[in-house]
Residue frames as qw, qx, qy, qz and C-alpha x, y, z in Angstrom:
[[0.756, 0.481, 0.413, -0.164, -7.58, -66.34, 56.80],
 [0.226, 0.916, -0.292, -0.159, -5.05, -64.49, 54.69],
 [0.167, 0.641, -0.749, -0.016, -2.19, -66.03, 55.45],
 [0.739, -0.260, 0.563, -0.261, -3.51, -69.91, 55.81],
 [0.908, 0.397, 0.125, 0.043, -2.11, -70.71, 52.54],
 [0.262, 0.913, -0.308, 0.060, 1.19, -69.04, 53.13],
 [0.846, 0.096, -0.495, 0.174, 4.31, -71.05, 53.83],
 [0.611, -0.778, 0.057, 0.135, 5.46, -70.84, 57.33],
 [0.408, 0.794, -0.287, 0.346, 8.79, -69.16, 57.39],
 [0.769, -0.448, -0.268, 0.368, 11.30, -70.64, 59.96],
 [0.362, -0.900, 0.127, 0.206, 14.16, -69.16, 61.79],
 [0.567, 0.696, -0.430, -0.100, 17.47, -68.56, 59.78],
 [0.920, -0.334, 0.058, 0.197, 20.12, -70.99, 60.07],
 [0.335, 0.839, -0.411, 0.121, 23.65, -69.23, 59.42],
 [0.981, 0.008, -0.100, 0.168, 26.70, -71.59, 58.69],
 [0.430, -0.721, 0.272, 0.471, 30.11, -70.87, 59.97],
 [0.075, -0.474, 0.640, 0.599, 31.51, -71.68, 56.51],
 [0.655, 0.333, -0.372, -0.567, 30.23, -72.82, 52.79],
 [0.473, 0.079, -0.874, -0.084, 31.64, -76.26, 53.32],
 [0.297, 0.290, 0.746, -0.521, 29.00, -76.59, 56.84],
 [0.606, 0.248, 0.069, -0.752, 26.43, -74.90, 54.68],
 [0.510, 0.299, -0.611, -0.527, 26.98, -77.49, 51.82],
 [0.085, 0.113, -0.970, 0.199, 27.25, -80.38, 54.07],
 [0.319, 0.260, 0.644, -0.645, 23.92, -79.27, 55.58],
 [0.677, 0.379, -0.172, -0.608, 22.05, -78.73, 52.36],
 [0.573, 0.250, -0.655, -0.426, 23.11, -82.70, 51.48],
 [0.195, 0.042, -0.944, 0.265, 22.02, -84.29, 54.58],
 [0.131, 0.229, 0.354, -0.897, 19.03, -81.66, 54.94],
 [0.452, 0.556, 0.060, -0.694, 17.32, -80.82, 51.87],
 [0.830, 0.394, 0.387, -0.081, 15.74, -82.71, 49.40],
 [0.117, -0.497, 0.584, 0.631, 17.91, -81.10, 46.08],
 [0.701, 0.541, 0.459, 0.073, 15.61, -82.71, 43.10],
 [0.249, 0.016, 0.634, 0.732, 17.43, -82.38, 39.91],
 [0.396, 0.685, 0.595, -0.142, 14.13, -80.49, 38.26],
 [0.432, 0.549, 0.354, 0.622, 13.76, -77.90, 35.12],
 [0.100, -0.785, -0.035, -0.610, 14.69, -74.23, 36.49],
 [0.820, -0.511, -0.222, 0.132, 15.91, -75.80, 39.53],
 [0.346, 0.689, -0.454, 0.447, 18.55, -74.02, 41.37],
 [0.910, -0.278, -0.194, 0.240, 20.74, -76.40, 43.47],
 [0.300, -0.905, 0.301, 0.042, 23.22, -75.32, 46.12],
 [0.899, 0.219, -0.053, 0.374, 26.57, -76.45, 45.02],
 [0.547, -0.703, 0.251, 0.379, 30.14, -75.98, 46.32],
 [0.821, 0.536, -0.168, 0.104, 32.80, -74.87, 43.49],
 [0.784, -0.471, 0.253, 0.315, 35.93, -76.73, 43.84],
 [0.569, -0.222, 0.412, 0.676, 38.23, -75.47, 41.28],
 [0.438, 0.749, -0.044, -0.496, 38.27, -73.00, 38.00],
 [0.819, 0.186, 0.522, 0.147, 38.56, -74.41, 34.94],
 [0.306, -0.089, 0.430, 0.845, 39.53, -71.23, 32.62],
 [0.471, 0.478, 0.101, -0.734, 37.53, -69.65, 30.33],
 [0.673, 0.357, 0.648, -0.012, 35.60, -71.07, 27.15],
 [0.413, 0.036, 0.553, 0.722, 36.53, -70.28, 23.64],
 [0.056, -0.765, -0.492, -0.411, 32.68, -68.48, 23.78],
 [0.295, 0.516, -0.227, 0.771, 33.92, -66.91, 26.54],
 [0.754, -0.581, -0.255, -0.171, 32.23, -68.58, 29.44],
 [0.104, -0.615, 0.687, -0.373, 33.88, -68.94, 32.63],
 [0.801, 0.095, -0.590, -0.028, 34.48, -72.87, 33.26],
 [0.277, -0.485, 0.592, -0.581, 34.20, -74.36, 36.47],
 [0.385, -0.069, -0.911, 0.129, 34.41, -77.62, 38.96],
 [0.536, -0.243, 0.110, -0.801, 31.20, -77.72, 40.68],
 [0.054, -0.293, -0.937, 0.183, 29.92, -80.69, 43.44],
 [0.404, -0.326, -0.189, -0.833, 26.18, -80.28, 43.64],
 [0.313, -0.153, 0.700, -0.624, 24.64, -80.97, 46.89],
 [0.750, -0.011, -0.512, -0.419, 22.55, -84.11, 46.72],
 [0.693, -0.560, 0.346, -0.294, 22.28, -87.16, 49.55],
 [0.986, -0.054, -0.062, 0.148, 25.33, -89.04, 48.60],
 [0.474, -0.761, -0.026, 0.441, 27.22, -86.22, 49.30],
 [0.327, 0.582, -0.372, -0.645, 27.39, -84.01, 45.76],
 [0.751, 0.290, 0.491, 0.333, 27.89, -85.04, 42.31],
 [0.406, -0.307, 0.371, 0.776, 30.94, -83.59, 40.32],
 [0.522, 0.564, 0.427, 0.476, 30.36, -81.46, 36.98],
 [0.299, -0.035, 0.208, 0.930, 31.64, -79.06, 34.86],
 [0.007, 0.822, 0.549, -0.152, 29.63, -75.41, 34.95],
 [0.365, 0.244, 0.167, 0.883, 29.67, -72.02, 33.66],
 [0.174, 0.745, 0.505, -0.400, 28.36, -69.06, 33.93],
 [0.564, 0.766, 0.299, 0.068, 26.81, -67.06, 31.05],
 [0.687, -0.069, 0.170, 0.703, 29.11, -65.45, 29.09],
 [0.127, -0.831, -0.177, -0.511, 27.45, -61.55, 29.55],
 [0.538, -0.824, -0.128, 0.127, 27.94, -61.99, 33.30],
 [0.239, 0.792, -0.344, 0.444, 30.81, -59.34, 34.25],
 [0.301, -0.587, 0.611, -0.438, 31.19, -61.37, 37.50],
 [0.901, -0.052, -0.429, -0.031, 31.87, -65.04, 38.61],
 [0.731, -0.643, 0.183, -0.137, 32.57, -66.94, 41.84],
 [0.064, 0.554, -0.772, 0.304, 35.87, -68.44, 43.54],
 [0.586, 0.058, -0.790, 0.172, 37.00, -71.67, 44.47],
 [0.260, -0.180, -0.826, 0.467, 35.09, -72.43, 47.68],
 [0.303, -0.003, 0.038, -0.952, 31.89, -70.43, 47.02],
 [0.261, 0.089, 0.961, 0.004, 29.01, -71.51, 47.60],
 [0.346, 0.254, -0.305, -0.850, 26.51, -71.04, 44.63],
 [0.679, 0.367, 0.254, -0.583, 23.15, -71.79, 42.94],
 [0.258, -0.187, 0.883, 0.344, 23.19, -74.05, 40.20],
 [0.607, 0.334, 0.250, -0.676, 20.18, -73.69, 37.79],
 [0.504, -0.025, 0.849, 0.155, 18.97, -76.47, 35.65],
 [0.478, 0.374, -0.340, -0.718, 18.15, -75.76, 31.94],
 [0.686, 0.231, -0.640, -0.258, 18.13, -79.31, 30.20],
 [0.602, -0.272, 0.737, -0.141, 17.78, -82.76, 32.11],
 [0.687, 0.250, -0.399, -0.554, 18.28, -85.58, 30.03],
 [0.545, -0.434, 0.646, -0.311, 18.02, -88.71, 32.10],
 [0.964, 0.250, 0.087, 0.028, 18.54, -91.13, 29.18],
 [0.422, 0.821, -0.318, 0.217, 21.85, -89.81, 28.59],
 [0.763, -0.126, -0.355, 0.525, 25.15, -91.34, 30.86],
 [0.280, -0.916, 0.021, 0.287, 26.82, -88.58, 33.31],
 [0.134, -0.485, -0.303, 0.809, 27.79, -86.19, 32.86],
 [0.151, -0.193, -0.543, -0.803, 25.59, -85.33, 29.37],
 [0.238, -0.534, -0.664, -0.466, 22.36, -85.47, 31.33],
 [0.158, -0.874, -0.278, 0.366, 22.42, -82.30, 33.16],
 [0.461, 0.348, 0.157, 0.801, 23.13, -79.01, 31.58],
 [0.157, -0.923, -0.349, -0.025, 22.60, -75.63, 33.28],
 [0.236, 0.513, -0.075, 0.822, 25.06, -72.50, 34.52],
 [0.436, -0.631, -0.564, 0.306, 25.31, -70.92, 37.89],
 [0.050, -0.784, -0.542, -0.299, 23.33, -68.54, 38.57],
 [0.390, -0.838, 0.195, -0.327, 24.17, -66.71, 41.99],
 [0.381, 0.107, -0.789, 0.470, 26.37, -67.18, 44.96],
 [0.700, -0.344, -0.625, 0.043, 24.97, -68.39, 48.05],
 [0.305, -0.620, 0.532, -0.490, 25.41, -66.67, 51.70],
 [0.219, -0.012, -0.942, 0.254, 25.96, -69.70, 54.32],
 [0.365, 0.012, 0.420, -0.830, 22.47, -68.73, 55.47],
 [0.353, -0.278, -0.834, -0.319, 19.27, -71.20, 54.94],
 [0.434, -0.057, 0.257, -0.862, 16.13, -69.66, 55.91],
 [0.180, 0.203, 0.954, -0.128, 13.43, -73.01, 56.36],
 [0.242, 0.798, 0.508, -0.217, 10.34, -72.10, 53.82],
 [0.088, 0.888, -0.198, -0.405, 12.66, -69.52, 51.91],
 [0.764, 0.563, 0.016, 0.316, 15.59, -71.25, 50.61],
 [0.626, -0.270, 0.017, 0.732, 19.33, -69.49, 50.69],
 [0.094, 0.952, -0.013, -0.292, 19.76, -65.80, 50.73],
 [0.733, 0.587, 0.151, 0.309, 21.38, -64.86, 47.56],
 [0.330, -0.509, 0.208, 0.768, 24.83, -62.66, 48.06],
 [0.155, 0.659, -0.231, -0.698, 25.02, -61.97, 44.56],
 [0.832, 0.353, 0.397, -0.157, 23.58, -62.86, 41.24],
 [0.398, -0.356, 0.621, 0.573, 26.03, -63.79, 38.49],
 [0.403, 0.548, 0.695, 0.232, 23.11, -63.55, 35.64],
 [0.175, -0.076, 0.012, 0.982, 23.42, -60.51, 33.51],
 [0.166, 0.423, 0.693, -0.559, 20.89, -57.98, 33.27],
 [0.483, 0.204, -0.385, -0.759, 19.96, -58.23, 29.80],
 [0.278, -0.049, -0.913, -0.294, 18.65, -61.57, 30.53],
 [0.561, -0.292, -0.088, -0.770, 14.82, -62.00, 31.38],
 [0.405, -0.150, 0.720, -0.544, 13.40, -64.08, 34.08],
 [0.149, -0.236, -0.844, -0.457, 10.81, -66.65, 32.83],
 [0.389, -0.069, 0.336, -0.855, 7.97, -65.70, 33.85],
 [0.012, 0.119, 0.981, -0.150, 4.88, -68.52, 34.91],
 [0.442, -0.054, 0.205, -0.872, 1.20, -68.25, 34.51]]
C-alpha cells in the first residue's frame, strides 16, 4: 500500500563512454526544455573565462534531433568545472520562447554526469559544480 504511489525504479544502464550515454539520452529520453530543468548535455569545447569570472563553455544539449549547440557557464563561486567531453547537467533558469536561438534559453551547468542512467531516477551525479553557498529552491 506504501509504496503504490512510488515510481518503479529500473535496472541501471552504464555507458561505455559520455558520447554512448549522450547518444542514448537523445534517442531515449524525452529532454523538455522546462524551468529548473536539468538536461544531459555533452561539452564540446571551453570557451575561457568571463570578465565576471564565469567559466565559458560549448555545450550540445541532448534533445531528439540530436542536441542543440549553446554557450554555458558555470557559476562563478564554483571552485570546479568540467572538460571537454564531459558529460553534464544543464539546468534551466529562464526560457524565453519568443526570443530567436540562442537568447531563449539561459541557465549554467550544474553537475557532471556519470555514463550511468538509472530508469525512474535519472543520471547519477559524479560531481556537483554548484557552490555551497548557494540554496536549493525548495517546493511546497
Amino acid at each position: 500500500m506504501f509504496g503504490l504511489f512510488r515510481k518503479k525504479v529500473g535496472e541501471p544502464i552504464e555507458f561505455g563512454s559520455t558520447g554512448a550515454a549522450f547518444d542514448y539520452a537523445c534517442r531515449n529520453l524525452e529532454n523538455r526544455i522546462l524551468l529548473e530543468a536539468v538536461i544531459p548535455a555533452l561539452v564540446e569545447e571551453r570557451r575561457g573565462m568571463s570578465p565576471e569570472g564565469e567559466q565559458l563553455f560549448l555545450v550540445r544539449l541532448a534533445n531528439r534531433e540530436g542536441g542543440r549547440v549553446v554557450e554555458a557557464c558555470t557559476l562563478k563561486e564554483s571552485l570546479r568545472h568540467p572538460a571537454a567531453g564531459d558529460l553534464v547537467g544543464f539546468r534551466v533558469v529562464k526560457v524565453e520562447p519568443e526570443l530567436p536561438e540562442p537568447f531563449d534559453l539561459l541557465g549554467f551547468i550544474a553537475c557532471r554526469l556519470q555514463p550511468v542512467y538509472v530508469p525512474g531516477r535519472g543520471w547519477r551525479i559524479a560531481e556537483s559544480f554548484v557552490p555551497d553557498n548557494i540554496k536549493p529552491t525548495l517546493r511546497m
